[in-house]
MIVEXDO-627072 format. One record per residue (C-alpha): residue number from 1; residue in one letter; x, y, z. Coordinates in nm, 3 decimals. Each point is the difference from the previous one (the first is absolute). Example, Ala and Ser with C-alpha at 12.3 -4.5 7.8 and 13.67 -1.06 7.14 Angstrom:
! residues 2
R   num   residuo        c1        c2        c3
R     1         A     1.230    -0.450     0.780
R     2         S     0.137     0.344    -0.066
This chain:
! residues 376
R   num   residuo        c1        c2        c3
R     1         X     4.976     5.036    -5.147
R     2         X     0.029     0.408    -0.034
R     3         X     0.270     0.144    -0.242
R     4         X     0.196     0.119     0.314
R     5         X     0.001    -0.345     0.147
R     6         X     0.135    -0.188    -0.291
R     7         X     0.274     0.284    -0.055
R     8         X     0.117    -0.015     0.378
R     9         X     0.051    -0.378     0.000
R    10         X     0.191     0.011    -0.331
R    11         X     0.247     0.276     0.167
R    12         X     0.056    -0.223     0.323
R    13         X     0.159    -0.300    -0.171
R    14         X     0.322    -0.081    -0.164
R    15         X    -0.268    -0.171    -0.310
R    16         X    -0.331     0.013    -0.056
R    17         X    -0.244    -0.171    -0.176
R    18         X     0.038     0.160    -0.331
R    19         X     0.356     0.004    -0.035
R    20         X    -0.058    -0.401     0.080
R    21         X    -0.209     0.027    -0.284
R    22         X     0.212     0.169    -0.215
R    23         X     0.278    -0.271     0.073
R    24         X    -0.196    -0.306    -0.038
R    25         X    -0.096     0.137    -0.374
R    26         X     0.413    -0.009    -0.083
R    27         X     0.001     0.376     0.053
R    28         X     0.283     0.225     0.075
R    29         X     0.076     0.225     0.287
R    30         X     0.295     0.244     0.069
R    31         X     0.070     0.150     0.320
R    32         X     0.105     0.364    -0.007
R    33         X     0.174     0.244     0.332
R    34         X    -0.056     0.338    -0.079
R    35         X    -0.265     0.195    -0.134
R    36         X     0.235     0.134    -0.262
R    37         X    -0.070    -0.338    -0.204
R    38         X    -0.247     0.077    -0.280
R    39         X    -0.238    -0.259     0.051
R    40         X    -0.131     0.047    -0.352
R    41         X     0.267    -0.170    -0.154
R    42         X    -0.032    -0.330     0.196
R    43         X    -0.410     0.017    -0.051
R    44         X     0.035     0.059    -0.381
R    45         X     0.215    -0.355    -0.001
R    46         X    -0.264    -0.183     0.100
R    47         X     0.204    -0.040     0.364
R    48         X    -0.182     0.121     0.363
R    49         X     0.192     0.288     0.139
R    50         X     0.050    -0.078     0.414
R    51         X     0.085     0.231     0.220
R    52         X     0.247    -0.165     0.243
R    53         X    -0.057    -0.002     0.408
R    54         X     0.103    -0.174     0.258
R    55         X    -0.350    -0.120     0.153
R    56         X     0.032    -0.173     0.370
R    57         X     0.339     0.057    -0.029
R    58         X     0.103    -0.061     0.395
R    59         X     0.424    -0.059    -0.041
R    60         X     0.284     0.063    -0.204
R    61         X     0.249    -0.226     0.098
R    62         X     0.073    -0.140    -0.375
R    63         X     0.052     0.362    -0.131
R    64         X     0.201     0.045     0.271
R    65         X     0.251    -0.148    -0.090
R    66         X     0.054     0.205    -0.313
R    67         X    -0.143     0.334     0.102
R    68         X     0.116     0.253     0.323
R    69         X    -0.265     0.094     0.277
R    70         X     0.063     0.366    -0.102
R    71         X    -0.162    -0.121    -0.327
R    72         X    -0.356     0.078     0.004
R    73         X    -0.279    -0.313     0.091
R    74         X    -0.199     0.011    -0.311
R    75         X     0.282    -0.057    -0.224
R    76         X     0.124    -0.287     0.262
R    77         X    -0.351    -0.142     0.037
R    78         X    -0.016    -0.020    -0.414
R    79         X     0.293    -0.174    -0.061
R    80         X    -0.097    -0.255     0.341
R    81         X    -0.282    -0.074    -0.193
R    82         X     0.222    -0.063    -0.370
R    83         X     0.203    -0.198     0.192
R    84         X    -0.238    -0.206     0.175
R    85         X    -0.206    -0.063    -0.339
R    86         X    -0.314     0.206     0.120
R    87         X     0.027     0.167    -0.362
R    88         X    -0.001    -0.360    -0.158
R    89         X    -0.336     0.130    -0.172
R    90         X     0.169     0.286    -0.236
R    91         X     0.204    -0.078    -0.293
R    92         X     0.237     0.269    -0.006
R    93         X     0.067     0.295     0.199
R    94         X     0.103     0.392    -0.070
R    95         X     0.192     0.258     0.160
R    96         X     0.046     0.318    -0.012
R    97         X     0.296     0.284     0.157
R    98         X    -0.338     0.094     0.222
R    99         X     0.270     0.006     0.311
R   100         X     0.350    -0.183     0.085
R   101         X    -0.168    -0.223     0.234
R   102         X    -0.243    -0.158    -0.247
R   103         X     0.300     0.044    -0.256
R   104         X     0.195    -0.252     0.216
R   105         X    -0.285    -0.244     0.044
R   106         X     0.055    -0.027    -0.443
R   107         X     0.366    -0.018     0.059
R   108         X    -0.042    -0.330     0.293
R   109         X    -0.217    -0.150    -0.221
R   110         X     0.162     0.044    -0.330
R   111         X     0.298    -0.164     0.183
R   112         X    -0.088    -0.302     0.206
R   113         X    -0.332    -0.102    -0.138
R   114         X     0.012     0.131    -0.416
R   115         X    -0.231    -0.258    -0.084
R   116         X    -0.292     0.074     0.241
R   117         X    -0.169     0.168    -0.254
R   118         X    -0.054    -0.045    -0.379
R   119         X     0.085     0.347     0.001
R   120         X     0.174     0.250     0.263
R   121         X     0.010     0.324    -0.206
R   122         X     0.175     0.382     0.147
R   123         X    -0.166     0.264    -0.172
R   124         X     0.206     0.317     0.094
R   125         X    -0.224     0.277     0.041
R   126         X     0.125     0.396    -0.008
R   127         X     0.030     0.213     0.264
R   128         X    -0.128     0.285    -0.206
R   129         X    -0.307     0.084    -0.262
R   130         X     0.198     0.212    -0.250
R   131         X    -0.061    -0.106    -0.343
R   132         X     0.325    -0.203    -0.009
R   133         X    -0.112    -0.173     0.300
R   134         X    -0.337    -0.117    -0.158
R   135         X     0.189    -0.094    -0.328
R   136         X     0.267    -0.223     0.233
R   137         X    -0.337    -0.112     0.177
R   138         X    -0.167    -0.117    -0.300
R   139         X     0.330    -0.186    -0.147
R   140         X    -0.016    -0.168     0.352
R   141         X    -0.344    -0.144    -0.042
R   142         X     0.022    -0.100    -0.362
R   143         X     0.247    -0.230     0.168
R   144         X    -0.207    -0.124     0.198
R   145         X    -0.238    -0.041    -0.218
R   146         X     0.232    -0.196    -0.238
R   147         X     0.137    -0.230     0.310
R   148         X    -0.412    -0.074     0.043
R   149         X    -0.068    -0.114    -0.354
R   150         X     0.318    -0.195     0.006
R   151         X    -0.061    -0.186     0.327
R   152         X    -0.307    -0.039    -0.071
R   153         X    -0.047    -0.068    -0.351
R   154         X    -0.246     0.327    -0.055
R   155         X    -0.067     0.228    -0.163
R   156         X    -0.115     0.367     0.134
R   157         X    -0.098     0.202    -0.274
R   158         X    -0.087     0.418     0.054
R   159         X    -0.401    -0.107    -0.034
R   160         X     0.065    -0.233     0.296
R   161         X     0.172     0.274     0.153
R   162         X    -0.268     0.279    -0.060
R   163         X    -0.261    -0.296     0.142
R   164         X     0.178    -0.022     0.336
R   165         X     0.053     0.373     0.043
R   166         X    -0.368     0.028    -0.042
R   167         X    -0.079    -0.271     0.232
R   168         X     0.209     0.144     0.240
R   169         X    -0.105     0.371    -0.023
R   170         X    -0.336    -0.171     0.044
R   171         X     0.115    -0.130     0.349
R   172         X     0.137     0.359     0.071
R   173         X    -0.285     0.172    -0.054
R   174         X    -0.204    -0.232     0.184
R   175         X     0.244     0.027     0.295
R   176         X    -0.019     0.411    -0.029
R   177         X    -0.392    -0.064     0.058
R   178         X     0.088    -0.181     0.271
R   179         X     0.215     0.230     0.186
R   180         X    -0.226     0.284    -0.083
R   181         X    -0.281    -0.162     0.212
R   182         X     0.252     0.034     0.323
R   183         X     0.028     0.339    -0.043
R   184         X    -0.366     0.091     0.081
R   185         X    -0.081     0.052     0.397
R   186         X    -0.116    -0.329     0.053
R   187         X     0.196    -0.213    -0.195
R   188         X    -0.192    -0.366    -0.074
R   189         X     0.342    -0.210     0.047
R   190         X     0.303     0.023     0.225
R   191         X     0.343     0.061    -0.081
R   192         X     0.073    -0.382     0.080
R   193         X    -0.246    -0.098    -0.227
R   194         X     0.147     0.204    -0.285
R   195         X     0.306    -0.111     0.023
R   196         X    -0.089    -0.410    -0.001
R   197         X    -0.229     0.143    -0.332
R   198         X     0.308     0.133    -0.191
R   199         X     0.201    -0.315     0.143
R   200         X    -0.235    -0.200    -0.168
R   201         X     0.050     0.140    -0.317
R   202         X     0.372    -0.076    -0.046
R   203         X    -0.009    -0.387     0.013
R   204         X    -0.343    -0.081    -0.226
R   205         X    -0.060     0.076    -0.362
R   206         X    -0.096     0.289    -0.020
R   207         X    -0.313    -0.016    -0.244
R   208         X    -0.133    -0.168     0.306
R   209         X     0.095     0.241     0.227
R   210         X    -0.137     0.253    -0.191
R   211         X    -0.332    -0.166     0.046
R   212         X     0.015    -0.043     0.338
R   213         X     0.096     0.377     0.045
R   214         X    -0.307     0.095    -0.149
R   215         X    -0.230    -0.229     0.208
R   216         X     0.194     0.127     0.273
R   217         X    -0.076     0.406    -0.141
R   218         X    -0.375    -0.118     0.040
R   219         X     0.018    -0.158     0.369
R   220         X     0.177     0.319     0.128
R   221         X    -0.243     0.250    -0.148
R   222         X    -0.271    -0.187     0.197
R   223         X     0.188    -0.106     0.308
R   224         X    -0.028     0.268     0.324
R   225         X     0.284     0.226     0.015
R   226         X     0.206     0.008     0.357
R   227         X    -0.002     0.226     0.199
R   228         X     0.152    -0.111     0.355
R   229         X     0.345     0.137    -0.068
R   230         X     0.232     0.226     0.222
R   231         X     0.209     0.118    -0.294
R   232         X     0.037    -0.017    -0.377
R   233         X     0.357    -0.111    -0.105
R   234         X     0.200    -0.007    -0.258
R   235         X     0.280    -0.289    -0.042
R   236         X     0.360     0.148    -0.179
R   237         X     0.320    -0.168    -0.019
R   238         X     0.180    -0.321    -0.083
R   239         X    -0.016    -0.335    -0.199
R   240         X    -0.106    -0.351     0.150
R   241         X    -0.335     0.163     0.134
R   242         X    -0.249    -0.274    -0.100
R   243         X    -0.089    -0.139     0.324
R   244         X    -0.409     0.133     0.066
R   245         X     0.034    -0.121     0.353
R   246         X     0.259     0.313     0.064
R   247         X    -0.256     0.195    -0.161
R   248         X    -0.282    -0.138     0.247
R   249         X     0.209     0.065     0.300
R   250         X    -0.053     0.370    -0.062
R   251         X    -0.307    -0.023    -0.086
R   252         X    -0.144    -0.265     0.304
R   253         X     0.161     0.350     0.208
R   254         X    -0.231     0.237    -0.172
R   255         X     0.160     0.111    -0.314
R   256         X    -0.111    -0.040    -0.303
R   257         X     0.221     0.004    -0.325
R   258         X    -0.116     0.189    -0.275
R   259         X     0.312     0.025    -0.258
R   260         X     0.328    -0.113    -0.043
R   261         X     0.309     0.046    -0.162
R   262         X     0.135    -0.311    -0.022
R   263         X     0.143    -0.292    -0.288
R   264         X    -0.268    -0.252     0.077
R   265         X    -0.253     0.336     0.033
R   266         X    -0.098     0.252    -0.252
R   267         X     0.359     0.043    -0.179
R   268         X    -0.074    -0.279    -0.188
R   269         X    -0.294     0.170    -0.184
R   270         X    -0.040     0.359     0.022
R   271         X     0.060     0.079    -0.307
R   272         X    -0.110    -0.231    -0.333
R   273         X     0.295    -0.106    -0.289
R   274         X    -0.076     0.240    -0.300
R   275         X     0.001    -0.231    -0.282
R   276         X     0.197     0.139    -0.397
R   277         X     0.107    -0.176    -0.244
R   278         X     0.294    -0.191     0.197
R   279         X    -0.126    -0.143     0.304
R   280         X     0.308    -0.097     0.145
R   281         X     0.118     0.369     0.043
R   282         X    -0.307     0.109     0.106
R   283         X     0.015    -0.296     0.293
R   284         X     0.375     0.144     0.041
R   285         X    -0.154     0.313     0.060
R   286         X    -0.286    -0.012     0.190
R   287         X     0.206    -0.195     0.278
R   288         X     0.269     0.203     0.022
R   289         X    -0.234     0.312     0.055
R   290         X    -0.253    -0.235     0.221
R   291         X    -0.023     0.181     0.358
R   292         X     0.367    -0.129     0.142
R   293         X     0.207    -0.120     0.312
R   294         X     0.355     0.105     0.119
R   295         X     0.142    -0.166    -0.300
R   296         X    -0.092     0.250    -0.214
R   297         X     0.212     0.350     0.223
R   298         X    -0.041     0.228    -0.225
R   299         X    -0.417    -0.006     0.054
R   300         X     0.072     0.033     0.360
R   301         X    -0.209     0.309     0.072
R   302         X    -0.289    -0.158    -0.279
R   303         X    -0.017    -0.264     0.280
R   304         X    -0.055     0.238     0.302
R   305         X    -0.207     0.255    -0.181
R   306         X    -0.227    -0.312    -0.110
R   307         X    -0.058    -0.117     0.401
R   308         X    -0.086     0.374     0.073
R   309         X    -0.262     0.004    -0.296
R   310         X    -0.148    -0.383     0.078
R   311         X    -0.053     0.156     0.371
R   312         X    -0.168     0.296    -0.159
R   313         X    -0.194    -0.176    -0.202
R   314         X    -0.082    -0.287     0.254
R   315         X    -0.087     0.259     0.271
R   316         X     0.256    -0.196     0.206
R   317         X     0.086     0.095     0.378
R   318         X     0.336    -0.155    -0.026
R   319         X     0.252    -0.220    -0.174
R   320         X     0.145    -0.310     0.120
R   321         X     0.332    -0.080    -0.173
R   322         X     0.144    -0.383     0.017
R   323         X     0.303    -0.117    -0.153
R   324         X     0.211    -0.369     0.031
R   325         X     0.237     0.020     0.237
R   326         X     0.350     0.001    -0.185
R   327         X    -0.115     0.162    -0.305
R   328         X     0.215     0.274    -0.099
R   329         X    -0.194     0.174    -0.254
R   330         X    -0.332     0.049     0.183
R   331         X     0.236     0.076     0.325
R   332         X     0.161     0.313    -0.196
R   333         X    -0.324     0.112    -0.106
R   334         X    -0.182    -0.010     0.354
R   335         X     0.215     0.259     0.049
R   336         X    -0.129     0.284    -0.251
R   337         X    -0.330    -0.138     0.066
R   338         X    -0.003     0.102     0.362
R   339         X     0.097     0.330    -0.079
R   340         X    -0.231     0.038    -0.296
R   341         X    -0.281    -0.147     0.235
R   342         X     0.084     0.266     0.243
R   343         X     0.096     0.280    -0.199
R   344         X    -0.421    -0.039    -0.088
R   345         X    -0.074    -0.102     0.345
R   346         X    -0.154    -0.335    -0.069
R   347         X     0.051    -0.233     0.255
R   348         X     0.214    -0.292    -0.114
R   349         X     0.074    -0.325     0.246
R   350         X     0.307    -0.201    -0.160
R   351         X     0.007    -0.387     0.098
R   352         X     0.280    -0.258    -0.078
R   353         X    -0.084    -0.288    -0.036
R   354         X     0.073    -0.357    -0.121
R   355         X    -0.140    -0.206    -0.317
R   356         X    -0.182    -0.279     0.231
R   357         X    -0.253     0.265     0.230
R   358         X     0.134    -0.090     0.326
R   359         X     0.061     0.261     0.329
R   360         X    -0.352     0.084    -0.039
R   361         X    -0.028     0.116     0.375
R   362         X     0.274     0.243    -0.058
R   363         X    -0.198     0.093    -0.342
R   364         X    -0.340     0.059     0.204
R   365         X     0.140     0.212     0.230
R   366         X     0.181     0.211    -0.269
R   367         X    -0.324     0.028    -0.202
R   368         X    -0.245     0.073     0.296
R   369         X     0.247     0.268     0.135
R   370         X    -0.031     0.159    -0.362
R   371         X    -0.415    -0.023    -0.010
R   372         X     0.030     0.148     0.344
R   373         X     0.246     0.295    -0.148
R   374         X    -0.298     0.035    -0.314
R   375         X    -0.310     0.065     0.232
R   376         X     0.195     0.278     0.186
């Protein structure tokens, strides 16, 4: 089986084979929401870090009960799945202020169902990157960090630390290779693709990852790059994007996505944790300064300059912007990023849509009307 293969069947499921694996050895595994949560912490305990989806989630009539329709679906479809036991797999789960939506899913849980979870932990993360804000950050995670070893009965010392930040700025500078093939003319994968690939990445361990990143490095170089495309796109906007079968619906129309802006996309590891001394700050650090979302206002203009550049550098013809229906943060922001987009007259197409990709007639016609606009 190819590199790409293996990677787009462990995206596609709730489990795979080696988180079974993991389990059946007595291993730990803790779901996290938000790429705010410094997975370097959980991987230096000995635990799996797993970022949380809602996989074949089709209703939401358990969440329902607890959470508004004006609340967005991937925060209802999450806590559907916590409350139907599809998360029976992790041993504790972590928060983070990412939005109030997600913040409320904590809040349910924390109230009806407390002992779900060895351990449901909040991390409150700052709204800002000042230096007070990165010394609030850090006291943050060495609570977290204290509520692991206690749960857990571990121990995560700084070398552990300074292992898993170089494990993981291994993974980002394999993924950076990555993206920096599908910025050439003829790009050897498609966006779709790319996305399952960094999908993969957040529910294995990642020394194993890392390996299969660098088979999968090899295939690419020698697979044949495409060139059948109408468009090159690039993908902006809002959390609870981690379905590739949105992605292919642009693409089976002629586009082809060659960058992204996105939390389950290259935010997560543009830029590698510069490792001191005290590894804790510098994880405080290097996530508060990480490329951001609408959490973070005061980088608002950081965020559109950065989709301007990625076009630049992507020699993009346009930019397709997607947000969750319902979410507030990414809702204010489509706003400056319209202007922005036309201040610099790039075209931009904004969709709404919801967690589960349904509508997808309605999506097709809004994407092939925007190709059509691109080969004027």
């Amino acid at each position: 089986m190819s590199a790409l293969d293996e990677l787009k069947g462990i995206a596609g499921t709730l489990t795979n084979p080696s988180l079974q694996e993991w389990k059946s050895e007595g291993r730990k595994v803790i779901g996290f929401l938000c790429a705010y949560v410094p997975e370097e912490i959980i991987h230096a305990a000995g635990i799996l870090p797993y970022r949380v989806r809602a996989v074949g989630c089709d209703q939401t009539s358990s969440a329902d009960v607890y959470m508004s329709q004006v609340n967005c679906t991937f925060s209802r479809s999450c806590l559907e799945f916590a409350l139907e036991d599809k998360y029976s797999f992790l041993d504790g789960l972590v928060f983070v202020w990412s939005c109030d939506n997600l913040r409320r899913v904590y809040d349910i849980l924390r109230e009806i169902r407390p002992d779900t979870f060895p351990l449901l932990h909040f991390i409150d993360v700052p709204h800002k990157t000042t230096d007070a804000a990165i010394d609030r950050f850090t006291e943050e995670l060495e609570s977290f960090k204290q509520a692991l070893e206690q749960t857990y009965g571990v121990e995560i010392t700084d070398d552990k630390l300074k292992e898993a930040i170089s494990v993981y700025n291994e993974t980002r500078s394999l993924l950076r290779q990555l993206y920096d093939l599908r910025q050439s003319k003829n790009p050897p994968l498609t966006g779709a693709e790319a996305l399952s690939v960094v999908l993969a990445g957040t529910v294995i361990p990642k020394q194993q990852y890392n390996q299969l990143l660098k088979k999968l490095l090899e295939e690419l170089r020698e697979r044949e790059g495409i060139s059948d495309y109408r468009a090159r796109l690039v993908i902006a906007g809002g959390g609870g994007c981690d379905d590739p079968e949105y992605f292919q619906i642009m693409e089976d129309l002629g586009g082809l996505i060659v960058n992204d802006t996105i939390c389950f996309g290259s935010r997560t590891f543009m830029e590698p944790v510069k490792v001191d001394d005290d590894p804790m700050a510098a994880l405080a650090r290097s996530y508060l300064n990480r490329p951001s979302c609408p959490r973070m206002p005061e980088k608002l203009a950081e965020r559109t300059n950065s989709i301007k550049e990625m076009v630049e550098k992507s020699q993009a013809d346009g930019v397709v912007f997607q947000r969750l229906r319902y979410c507030d943060l990414w809702g204010g922001e489509q706003l400056d990023i319209t202007r922005k987009m036309k201040e610099a007259n790039i075209p931009l197409l904004t969709l709404e849509r919801e967690y589960r990709t349904s509508a997808t007639g309605q999506l097709k016609t809004r994407i092939q009307a925007f190709l059509e606009r691109l080969e004027v």
